[in-house]
DSSP file (Angstrom, degrees, kcal/mol; ACC not computed):
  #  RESIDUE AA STRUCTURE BP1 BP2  ACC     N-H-->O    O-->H-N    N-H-->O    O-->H-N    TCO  KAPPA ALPHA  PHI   PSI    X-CA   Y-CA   Z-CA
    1    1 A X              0   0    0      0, 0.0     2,-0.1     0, 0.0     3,-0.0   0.000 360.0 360.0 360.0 147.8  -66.6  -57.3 -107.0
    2    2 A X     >  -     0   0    0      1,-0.1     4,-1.2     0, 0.0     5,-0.0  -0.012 360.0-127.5-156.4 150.9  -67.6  -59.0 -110.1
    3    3 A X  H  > S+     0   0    0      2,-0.2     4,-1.1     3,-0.1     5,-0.4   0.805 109.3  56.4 -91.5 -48.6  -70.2  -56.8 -112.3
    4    4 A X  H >> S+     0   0    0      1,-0.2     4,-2.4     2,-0.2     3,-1.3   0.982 108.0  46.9 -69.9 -31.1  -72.5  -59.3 -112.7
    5    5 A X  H 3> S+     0   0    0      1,-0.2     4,-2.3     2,-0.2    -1,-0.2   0.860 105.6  62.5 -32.2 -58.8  -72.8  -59.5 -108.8
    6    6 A X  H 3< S+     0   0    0     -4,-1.2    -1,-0.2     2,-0.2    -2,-0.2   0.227 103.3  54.7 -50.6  -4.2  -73.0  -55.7 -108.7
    7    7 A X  H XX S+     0   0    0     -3,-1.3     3,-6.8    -4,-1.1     4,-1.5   0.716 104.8  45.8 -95.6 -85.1  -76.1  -56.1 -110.6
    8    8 A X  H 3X S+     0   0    0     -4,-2.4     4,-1.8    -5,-0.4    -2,-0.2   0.853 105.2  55.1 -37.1 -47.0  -77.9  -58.2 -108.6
    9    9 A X  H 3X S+     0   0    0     -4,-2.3     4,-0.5     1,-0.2    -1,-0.3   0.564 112.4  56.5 -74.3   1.1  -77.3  -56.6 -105.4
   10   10 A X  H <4 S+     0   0    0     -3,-6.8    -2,-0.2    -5,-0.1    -1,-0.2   0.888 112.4  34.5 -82.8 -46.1  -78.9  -53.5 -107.5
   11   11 A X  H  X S+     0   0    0     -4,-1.5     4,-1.8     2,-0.2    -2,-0.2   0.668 112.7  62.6 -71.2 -22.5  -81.9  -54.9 -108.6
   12   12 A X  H  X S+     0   0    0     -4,-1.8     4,-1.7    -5,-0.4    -1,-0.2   0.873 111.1  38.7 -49.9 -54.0  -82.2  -56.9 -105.3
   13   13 A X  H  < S+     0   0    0     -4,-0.5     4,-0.4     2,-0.2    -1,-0.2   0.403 111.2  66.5 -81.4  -2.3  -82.4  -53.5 -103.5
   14   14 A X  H  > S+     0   0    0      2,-0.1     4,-0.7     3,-0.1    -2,-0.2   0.828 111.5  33.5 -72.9 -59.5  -84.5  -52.5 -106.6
   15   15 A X  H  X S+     0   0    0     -4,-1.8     4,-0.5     2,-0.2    -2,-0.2   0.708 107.9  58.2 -77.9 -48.7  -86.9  -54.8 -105.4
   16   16 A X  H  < S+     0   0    0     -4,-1.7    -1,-0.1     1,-0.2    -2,-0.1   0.801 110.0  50.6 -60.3 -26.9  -86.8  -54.8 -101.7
   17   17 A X  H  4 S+     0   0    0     -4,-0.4    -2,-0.2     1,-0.2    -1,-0.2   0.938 115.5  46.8 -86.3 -29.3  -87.7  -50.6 -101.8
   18   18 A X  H  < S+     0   0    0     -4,-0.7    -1,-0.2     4,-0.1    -2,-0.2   0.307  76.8 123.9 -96.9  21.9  -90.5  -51.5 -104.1
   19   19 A X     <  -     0   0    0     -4,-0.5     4,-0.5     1,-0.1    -3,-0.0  -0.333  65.3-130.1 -57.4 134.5  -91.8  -54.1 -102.3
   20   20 A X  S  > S+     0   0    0      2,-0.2     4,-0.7     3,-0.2    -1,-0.1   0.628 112.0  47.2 -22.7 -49.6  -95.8  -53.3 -101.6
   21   21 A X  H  > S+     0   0    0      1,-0.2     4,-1.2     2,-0.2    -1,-0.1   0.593 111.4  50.7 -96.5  -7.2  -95.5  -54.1  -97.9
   22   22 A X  H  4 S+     0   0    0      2,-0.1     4,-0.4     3,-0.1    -2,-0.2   0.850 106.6  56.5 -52.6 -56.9  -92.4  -51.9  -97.9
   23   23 A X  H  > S+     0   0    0     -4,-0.5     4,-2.4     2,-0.2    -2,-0.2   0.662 114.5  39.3 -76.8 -42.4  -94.5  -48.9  -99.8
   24   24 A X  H  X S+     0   0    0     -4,-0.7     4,-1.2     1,-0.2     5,-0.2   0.946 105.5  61.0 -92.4 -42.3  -97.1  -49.0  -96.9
   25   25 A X  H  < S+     0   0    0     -4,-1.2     4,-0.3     1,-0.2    -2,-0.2   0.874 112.9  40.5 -61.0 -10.2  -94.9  -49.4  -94.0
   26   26 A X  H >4 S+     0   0    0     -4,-0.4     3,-3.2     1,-0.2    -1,-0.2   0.932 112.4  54.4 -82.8 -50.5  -93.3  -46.0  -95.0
   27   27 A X  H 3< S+     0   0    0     -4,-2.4    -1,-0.2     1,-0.3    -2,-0.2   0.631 103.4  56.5 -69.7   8.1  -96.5  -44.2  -95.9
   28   28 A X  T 3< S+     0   0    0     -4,-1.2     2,-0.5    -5,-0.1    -1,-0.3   0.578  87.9  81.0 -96.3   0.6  -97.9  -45.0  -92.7
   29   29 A X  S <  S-     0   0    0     -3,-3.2     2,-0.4    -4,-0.3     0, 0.0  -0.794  76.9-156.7 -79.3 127.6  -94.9  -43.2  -90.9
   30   30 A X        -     0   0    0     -2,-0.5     2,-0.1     0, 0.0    -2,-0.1  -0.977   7.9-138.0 -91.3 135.6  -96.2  -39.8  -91.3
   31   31 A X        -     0   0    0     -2,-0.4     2,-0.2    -4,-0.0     3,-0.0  -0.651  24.1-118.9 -94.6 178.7  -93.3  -37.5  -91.1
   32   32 A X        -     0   0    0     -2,-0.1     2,-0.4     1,-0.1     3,-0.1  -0.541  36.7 -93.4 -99.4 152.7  -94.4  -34.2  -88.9
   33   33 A X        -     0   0    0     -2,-0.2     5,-0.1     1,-0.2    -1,-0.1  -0.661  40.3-124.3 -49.9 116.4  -94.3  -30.8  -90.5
   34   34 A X        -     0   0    0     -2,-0.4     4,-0.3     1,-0.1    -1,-0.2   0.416  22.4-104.2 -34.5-174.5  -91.4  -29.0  -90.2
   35   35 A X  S    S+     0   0    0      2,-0.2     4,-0.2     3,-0.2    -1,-0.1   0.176 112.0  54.1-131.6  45.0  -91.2  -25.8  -88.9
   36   36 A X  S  > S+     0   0    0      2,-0.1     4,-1.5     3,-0.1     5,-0.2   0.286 112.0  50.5-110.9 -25.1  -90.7  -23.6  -91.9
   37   37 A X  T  4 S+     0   0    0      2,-0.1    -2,-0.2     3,-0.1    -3,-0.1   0.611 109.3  46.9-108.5  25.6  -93.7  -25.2  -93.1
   38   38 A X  T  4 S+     0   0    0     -4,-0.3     4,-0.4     2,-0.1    -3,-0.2   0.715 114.3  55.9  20.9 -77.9  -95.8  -24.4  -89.6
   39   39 A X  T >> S+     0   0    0      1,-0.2     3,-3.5     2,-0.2     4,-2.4   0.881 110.4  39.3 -14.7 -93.0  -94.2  -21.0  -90.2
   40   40 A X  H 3X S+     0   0    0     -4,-1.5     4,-1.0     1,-0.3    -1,-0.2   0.688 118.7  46.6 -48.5 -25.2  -95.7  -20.6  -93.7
   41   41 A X  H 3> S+     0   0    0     -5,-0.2     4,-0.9     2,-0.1    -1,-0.3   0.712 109.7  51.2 -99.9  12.5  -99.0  -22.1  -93.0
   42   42 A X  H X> S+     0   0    0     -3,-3.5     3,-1.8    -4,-0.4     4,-1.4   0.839 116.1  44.1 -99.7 -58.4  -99.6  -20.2  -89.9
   43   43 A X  H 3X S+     0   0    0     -4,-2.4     4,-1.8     1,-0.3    -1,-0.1   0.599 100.5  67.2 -66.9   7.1  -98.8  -17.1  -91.7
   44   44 A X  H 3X S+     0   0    0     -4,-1.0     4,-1.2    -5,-0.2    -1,-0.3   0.961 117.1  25.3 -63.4 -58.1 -100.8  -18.2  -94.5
   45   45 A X  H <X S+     0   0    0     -3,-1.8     4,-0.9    -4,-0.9     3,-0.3   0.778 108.0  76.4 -96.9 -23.0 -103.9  -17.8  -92.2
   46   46 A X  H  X S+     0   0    0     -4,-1.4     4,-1.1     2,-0.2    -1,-0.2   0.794 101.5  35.3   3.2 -70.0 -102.5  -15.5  -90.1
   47   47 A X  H  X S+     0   0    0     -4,-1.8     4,-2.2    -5,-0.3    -2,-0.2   0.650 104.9  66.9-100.4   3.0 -102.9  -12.5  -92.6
   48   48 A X  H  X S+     0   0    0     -4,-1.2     4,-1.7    -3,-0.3    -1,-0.2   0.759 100.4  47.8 -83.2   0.6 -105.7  -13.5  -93.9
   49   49 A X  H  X S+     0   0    0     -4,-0.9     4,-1.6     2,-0.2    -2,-0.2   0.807 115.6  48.4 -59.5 -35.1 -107.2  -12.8  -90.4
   50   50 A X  H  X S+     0   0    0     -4,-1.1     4,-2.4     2,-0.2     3,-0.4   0.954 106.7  50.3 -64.2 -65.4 -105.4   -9.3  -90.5
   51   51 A X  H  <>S+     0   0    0     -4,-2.2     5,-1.6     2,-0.3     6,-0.4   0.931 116.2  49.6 -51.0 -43.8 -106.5   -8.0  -94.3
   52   52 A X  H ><5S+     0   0    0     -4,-1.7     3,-1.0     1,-0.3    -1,-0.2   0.820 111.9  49.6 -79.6 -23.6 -110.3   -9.1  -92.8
   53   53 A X  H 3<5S+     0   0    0     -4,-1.6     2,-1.7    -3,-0.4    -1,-0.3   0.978 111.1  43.4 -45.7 -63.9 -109.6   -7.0  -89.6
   54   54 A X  T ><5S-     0   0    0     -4,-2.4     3,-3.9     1,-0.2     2,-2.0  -0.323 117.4-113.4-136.3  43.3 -108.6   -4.1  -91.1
   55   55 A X  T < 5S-     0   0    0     -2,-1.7    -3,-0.2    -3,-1.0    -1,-0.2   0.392  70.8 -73.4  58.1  -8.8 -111.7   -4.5  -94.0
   56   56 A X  T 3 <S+     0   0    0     -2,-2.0     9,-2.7    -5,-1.6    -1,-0.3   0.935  99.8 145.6  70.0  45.3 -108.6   -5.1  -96.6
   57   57 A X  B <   -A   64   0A   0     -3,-3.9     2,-0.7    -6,-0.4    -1,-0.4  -0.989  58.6-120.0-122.4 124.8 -107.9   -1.2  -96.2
   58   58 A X     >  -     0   0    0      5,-2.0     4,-2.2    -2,-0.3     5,-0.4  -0.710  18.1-148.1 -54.5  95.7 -104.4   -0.2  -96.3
   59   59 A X  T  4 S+     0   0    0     35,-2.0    36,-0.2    -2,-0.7    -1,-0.1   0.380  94.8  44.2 -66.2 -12.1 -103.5    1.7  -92.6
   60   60 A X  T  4 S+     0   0    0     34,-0.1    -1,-0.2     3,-0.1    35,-0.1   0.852 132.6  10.9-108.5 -46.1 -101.1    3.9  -94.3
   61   61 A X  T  4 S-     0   0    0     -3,-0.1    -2,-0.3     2,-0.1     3,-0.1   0.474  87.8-129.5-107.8   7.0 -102.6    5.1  -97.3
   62   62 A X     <  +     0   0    0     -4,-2.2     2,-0.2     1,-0.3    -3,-0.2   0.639  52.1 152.9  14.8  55.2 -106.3    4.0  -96.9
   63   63 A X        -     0   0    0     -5,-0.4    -5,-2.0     1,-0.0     2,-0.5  -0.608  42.2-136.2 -65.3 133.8 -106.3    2.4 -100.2
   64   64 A X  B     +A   57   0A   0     -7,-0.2    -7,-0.2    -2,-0.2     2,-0.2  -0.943  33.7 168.1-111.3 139.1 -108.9   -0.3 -100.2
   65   65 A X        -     0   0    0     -9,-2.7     2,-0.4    -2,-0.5     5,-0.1  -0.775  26.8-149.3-140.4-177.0 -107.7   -4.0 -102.1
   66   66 A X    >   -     0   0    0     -2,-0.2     3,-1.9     4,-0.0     4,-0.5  -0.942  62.3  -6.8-146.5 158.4 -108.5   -7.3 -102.5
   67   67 A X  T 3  S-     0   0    0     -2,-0.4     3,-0.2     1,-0.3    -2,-0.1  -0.388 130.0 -10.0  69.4-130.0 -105.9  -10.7 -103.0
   68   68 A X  T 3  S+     0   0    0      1,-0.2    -1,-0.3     3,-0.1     3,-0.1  -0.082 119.6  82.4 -94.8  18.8 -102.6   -9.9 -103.4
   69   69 A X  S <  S+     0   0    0     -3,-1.9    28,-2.6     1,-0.1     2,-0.5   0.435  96.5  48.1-117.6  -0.5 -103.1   -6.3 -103.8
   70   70 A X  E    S-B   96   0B   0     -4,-0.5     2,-0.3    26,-0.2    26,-0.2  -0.963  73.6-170.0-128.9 161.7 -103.2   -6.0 -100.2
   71   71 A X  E     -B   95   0B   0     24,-1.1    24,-1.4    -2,-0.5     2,-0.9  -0.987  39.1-101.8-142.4 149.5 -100.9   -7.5  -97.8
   72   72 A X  E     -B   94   0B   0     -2,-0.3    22,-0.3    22,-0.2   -25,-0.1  -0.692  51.6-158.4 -71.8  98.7 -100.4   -8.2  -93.9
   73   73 A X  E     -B   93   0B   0     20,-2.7    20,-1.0    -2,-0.9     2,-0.3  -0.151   2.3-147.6-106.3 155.0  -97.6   -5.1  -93.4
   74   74 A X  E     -B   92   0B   0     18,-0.2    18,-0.2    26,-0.1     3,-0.1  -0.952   9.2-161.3-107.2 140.8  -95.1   -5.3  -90.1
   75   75 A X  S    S+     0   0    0     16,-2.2     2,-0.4    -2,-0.3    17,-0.1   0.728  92.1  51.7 -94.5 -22.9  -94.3   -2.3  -88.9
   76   76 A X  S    S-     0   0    0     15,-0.3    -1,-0.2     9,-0.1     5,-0.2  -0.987 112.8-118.3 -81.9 117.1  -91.3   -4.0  -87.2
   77   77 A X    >>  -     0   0    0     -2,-0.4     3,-4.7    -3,-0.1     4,-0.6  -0.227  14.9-111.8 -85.3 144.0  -90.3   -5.5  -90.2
   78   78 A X  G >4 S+     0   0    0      1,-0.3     3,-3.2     2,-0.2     8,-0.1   0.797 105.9  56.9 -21.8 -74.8  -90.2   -9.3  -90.5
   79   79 A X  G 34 S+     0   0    0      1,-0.2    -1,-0.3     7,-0.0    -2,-0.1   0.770 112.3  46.5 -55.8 -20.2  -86.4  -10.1  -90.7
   80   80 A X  G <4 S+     0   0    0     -3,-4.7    -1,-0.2     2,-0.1     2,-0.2   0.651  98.0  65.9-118.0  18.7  -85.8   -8.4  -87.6
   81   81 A X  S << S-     0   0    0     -3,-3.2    50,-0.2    -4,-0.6     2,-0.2  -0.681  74.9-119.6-109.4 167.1  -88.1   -9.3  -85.3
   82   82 A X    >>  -     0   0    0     48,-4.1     3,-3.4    -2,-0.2     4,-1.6  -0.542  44.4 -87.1 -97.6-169.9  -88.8  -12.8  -83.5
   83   83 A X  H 3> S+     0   0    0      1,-0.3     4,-2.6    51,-0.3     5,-0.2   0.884 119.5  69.2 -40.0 -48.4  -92.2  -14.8  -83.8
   84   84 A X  H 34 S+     0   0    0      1,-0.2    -1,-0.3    48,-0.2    49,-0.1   0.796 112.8  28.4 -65.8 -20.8  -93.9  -13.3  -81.2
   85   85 A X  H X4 S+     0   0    0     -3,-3.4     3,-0.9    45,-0.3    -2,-0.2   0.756 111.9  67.8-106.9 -16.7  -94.1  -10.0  -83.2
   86   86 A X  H 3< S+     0   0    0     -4,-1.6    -2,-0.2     1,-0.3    -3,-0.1   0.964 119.2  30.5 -14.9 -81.1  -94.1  -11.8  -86.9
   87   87 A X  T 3< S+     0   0    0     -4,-2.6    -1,-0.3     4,-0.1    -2,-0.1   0.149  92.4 121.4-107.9  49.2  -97.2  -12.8  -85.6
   88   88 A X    <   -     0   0    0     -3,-0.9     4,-0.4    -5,-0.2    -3,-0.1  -0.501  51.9-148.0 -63.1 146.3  -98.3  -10.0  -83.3
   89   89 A X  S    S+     0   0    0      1,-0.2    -1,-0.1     2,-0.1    -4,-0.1   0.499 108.4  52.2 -89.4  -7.2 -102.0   -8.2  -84.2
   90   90 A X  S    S+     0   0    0      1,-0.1    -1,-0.2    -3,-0.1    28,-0.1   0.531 115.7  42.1 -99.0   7.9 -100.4   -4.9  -82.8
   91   91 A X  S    S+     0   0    0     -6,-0.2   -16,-2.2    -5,-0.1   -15,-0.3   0.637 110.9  58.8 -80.9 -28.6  -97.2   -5.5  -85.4
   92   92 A X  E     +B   74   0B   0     -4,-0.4     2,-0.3   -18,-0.2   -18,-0.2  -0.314  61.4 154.9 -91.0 166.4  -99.3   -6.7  -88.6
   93   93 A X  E     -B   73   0B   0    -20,-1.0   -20,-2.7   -22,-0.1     2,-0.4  -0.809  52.4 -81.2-167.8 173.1 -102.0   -4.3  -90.2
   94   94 A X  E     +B   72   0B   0    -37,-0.3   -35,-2.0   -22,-0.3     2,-0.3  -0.783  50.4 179.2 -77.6 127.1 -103.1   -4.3  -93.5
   95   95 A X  E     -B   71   0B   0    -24,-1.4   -24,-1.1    -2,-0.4     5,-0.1  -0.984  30.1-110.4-179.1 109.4 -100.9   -2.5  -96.4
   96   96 A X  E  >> -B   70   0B   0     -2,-0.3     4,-2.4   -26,-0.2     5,-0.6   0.051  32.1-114.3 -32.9 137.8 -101.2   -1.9  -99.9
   97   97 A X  I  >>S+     0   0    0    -28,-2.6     4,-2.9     2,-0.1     5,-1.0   0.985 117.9  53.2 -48.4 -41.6  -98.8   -3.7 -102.2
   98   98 A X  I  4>S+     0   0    0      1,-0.3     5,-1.6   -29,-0.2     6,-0.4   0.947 113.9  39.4 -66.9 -47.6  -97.3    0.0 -103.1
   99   99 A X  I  45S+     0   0    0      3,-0.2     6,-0.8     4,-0.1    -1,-0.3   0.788 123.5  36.2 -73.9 -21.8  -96.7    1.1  -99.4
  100  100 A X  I  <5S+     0   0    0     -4,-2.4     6,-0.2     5,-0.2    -2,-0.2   0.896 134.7  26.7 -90.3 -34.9  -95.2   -2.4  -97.7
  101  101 A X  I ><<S+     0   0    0     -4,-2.9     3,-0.7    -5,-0.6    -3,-0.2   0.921 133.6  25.8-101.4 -71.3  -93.4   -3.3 -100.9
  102  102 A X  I 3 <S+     0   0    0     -5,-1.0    -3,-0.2     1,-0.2    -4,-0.1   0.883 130.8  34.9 -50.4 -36.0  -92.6   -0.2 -102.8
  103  103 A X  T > <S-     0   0    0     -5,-1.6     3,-0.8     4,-0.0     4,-0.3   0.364 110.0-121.7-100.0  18.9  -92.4    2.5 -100.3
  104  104 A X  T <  S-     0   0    0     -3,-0.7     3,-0.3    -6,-0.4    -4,-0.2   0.963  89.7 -26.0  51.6  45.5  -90.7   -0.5  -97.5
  105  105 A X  T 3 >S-     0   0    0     -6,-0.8     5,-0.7    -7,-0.2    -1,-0.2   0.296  77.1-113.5 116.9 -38.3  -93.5    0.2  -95.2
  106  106 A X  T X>5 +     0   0    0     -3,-0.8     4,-1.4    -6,-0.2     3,-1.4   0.931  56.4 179.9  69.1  21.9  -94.4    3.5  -95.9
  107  107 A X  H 3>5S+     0   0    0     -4,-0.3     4,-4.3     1,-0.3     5,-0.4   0.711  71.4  61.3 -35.4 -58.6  -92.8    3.9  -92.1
  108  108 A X  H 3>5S+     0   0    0      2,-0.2     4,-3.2     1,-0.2     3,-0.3   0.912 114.9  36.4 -47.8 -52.9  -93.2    7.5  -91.6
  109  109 A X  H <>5S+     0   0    0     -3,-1.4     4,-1.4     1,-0.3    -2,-0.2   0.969 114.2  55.2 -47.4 -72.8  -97.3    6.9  -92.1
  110  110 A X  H  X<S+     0   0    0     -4,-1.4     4,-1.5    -5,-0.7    -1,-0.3   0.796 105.2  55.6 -51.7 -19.3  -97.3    3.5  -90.3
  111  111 A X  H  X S+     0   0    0     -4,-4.3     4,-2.2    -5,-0.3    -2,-0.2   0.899 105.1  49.3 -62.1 -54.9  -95.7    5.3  -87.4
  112  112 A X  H  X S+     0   0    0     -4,-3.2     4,-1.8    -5,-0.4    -2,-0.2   0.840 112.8  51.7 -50.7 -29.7  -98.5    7.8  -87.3
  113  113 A X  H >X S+     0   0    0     -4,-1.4     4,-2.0     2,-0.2     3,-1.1   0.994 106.9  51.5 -40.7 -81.6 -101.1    4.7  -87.4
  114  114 A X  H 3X>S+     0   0    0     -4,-1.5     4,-2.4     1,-0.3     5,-0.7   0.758 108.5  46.8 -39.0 -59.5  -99.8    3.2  -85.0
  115  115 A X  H 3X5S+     0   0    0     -4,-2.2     4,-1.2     3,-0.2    -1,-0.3   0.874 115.7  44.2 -33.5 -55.2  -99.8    6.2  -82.5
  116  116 A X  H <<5S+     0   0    0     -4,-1.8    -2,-0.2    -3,-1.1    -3,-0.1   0.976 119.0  54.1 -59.0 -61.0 -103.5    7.3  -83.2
  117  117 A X  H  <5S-     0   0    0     -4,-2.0    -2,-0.2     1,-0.2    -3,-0.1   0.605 134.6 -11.8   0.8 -89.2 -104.1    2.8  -82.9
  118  118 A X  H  <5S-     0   0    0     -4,-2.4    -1,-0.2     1,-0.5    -3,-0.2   0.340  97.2 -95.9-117.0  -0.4 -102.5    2.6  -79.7
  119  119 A X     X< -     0   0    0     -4,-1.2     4,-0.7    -5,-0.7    -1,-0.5  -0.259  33.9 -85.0 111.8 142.8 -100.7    5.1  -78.2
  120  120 A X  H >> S+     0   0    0      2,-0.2     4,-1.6     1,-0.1     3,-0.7   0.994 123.9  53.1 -53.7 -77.8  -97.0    6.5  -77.5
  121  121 A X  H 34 S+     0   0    0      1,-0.3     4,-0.4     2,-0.2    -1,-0.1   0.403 111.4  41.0 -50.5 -26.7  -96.7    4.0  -74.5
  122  122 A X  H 3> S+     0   0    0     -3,-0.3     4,-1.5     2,-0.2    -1,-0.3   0.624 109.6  55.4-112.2 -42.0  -97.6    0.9  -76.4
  123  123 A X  H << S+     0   0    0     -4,-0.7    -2,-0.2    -3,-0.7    -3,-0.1   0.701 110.1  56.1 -77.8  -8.1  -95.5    1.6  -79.7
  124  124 A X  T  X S+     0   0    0     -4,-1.6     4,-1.5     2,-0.2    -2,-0.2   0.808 101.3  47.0 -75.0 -27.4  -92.7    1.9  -77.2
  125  125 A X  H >> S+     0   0    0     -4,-0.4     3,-1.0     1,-0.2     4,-0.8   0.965 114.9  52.7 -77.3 -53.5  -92.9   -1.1  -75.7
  126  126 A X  H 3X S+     0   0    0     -4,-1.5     4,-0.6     1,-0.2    -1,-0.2   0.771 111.0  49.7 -13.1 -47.2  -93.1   -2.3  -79.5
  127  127 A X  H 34 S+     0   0    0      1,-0.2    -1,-0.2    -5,-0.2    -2,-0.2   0.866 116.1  37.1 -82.8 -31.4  -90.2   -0.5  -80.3
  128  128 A X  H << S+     0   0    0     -4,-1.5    -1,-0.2    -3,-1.0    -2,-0.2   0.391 120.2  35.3 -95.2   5.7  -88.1   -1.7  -77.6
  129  129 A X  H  < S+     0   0    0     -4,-0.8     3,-0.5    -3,-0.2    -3,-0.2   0.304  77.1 100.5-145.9   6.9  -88.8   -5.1  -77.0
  130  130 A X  S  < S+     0   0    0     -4,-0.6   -48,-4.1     1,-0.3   -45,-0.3   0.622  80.8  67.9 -92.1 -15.3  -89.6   -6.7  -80.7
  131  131 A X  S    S+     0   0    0    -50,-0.2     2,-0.5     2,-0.1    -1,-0.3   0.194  71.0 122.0 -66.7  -0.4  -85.4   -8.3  -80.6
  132  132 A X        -     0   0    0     -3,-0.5   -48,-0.2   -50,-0.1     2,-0.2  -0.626  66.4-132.2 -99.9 126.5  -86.4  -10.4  -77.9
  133  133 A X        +     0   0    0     -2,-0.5     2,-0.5   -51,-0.1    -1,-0.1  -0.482  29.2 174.7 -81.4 142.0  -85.7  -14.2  -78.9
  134  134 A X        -     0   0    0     -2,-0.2     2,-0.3     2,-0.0   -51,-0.3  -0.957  17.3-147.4-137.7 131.5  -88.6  -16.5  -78.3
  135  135 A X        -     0   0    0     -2,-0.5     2,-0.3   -53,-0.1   -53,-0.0  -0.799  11.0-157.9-100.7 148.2  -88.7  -20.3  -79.3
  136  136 A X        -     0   0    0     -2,-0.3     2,-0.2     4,-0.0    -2,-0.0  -0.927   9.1-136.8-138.1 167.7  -91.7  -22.0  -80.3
  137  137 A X     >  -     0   0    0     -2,-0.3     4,-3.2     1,-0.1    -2,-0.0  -0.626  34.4-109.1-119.2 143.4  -92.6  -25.9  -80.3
  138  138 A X  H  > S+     0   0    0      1,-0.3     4,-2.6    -2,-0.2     5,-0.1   0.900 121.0  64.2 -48.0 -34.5  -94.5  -27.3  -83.3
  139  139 A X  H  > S+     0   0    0      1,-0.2     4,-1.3     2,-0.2     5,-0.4   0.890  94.7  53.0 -82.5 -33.5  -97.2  -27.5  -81.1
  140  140 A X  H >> S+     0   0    0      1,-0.2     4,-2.8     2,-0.2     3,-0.5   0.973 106.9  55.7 -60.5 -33.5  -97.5  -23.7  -80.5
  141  141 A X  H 3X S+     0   0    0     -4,-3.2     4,-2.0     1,-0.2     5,-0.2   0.921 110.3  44.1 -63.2 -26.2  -97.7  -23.2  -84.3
  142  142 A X  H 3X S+     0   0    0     -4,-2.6     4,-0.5     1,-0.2    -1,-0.2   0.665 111.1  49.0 -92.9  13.5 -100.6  -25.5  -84.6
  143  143 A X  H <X S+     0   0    0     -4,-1.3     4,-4.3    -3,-0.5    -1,-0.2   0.819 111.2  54.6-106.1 -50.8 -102.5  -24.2  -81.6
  144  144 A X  H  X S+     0   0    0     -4,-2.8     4,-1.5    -5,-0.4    -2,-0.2   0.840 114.0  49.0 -42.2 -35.4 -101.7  -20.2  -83.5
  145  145 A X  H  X S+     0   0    0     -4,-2.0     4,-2.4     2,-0.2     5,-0.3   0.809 105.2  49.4 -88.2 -31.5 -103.4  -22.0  -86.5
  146  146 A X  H  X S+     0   0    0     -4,-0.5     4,-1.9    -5,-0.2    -2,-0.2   0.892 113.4  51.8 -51.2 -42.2 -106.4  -23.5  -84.8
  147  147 A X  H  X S+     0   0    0     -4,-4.3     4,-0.8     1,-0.2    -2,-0.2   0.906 116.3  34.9 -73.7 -44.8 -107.1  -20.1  -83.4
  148  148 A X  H  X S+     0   0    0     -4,-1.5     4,-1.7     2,-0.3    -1,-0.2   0.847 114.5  53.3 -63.4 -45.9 -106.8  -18.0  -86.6
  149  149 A X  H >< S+     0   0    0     -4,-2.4     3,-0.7     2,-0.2    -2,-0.2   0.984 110.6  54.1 -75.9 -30.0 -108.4  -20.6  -88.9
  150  150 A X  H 3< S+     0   0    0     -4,-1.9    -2,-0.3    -5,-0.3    -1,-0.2   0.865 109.8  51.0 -41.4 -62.6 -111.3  -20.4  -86.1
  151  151 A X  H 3<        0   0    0     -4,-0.8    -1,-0.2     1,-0.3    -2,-0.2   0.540 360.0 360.0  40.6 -64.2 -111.2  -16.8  -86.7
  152  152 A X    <<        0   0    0     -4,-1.7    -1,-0.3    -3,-0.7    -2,-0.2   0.388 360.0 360.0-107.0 360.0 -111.5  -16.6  -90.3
């Protein structure tokens, strides 16, 4: 194909993407949120619901913080649990940067929490059952996010 040919059909297509009526029919497609970013915004509002439960007092060491210096803690830790205890309120609590991030939980302590919380019987079921795969539909994230931002 001939260069100057290879030109034209570049600026041609140059032209056709930047076309006005081109420009709207795309922005009027809205594409849907994924669901990494469903994820991230549910947990966005998600712990802040937690820190304001739990007065943005640390359950392990009863350090009280504010921002980033507290954080929404798992006591089954994230990577190994599925969504339904990610965003469990009997998995989350409130937890000082030093105990979720430095001490990885601070466990022994959040195990004691947990116990006075709720009970042997209920941190077993926790214990045993937090592996269980569960799929969720974009529309479950955004109904978890209506309910929490309601919430906060």
């Amino acid at each position: 194909m001939p260069l100057g040919e290879v030109l034209m059909r570049k600026t041609r297509l140059a032209t056709i993407s930047t076309n006005p009526s081109n420009v709207k029919a795309r922005d009027k497609r809205k594409k849907a949120p994924s669901l990494a970013k469903l994820k991230k915004k549910l947990w966005k509002v998600f712990s802040l619901y937690i820190r304001r439960r739990d007065n943005y007092t640390c359950v392990t060491c009863g350090r009280k913080g504010s921002g980033s210096g507290i954080h929404g803690g798992h006591y089954i830790v994230a990577r190994a649990c599925g969504l339904d205890y990610y965003f469990s309120e009997t998995n989350v609590h409130a937890q000082c940067y030093h105990c979720n991030i430095n001490l990885s939980g601070n466990s022994h302590r959040y195990r004691e929490f947990m116990v006075r919380q709720y009970g042997e019987k209920t941190l077993k079921d926790l214990e045993t059952n937090y592996w269980k795969p569960c799929h969720w539909a974009p529309e479950d994230f955004e109904k978890k996010i209506a309910h929490y931002e309601a919430l906060i």
